[in-house]
N, C-alpha and C positions, 0 to 999 in steps of 0.2 A: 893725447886723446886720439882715437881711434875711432871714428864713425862707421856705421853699421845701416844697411838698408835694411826693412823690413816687407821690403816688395819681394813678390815672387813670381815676377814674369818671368816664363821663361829657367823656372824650377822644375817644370813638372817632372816626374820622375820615373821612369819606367820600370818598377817593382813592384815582384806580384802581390805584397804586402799593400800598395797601395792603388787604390783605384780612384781614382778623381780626385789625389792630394799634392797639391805644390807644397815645395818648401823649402824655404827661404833659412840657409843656416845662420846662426849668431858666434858658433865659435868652431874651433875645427874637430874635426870627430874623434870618436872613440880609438875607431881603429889606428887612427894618427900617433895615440897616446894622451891622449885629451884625457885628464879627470875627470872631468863630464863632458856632457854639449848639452847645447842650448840651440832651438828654431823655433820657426815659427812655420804653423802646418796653417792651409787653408782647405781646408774639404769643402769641397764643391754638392749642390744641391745633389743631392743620390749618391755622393760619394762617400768611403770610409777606409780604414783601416784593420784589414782585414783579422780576423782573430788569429794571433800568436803569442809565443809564452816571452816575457820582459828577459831580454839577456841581461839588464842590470834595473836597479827602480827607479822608475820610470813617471814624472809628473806630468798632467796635464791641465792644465789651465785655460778654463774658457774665456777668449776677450771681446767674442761677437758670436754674435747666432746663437743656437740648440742645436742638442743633437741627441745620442741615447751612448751609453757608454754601457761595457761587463766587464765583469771580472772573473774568477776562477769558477764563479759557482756557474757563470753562463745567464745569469739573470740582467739581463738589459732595464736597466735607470736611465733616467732623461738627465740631459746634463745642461745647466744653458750659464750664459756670461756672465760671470762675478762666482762662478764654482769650479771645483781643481779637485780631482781625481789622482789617487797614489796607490800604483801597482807595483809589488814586490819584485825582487828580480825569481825569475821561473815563473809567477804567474802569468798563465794563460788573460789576457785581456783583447778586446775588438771597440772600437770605438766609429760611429757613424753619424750621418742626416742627412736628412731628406730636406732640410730649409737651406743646411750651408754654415762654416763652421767655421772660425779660426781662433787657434789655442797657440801658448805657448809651453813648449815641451822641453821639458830639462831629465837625464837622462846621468846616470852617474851613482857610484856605493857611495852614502854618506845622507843621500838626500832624506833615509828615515833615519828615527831614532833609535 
């Protein structure tokens, strides 16, 4: 067994993709060779994710707050805890809030059908 933090002090990330978002990983990345990855994102009140296209498809799962999430067409939907968003890989997608947000995000080919 293998235990896993789900904190994210001290995650914050200095990418222009992300603006006010820690994040705390669960497994090792893509770029590693990872079949997927898994973390856990925390957007901060006014923070988000700024809009770019999925290099692969992409879930995200809300487990606290609201927030507004798009996808390709650009149309921003509210998204709040207990709902999960799935973006294609090349879909254009941006995810945000203004209250504060944390999702968990799994990232990987396979996760649609």
């Amino acid at each position: 067994m293998e235990r896993l933090s789900l904190a994210t002090a001290g995650a914050e990330r200095a990418e222009p993709l992300l603006v006010d978002v820690s994040i705390a990983p669960l497994t090792k990345p893509l770029a590693a060779g990872a079949p997927f990855q898994a973390a856990i994102f925390r957007i901060a009140p006014g923070g988000r994710v700024v809009r770019h296209p999925a290099t692969v498809p992409q879930l995200l799962a809300v487990i606290e707050g609201r927030g507004v999430v798009s996808g390709a067409d650009g149309v921003e939907e509210p998204i709040v805890a207990g709902e999960a968003v799935v973006w294609a890989e090349g879909e254009e997608h941006e995810t945000r809030s203004d209250e504060g947000l944390v999702a968990l995000v799994l990232e990987g080919h396979g996760l649609l059908s």
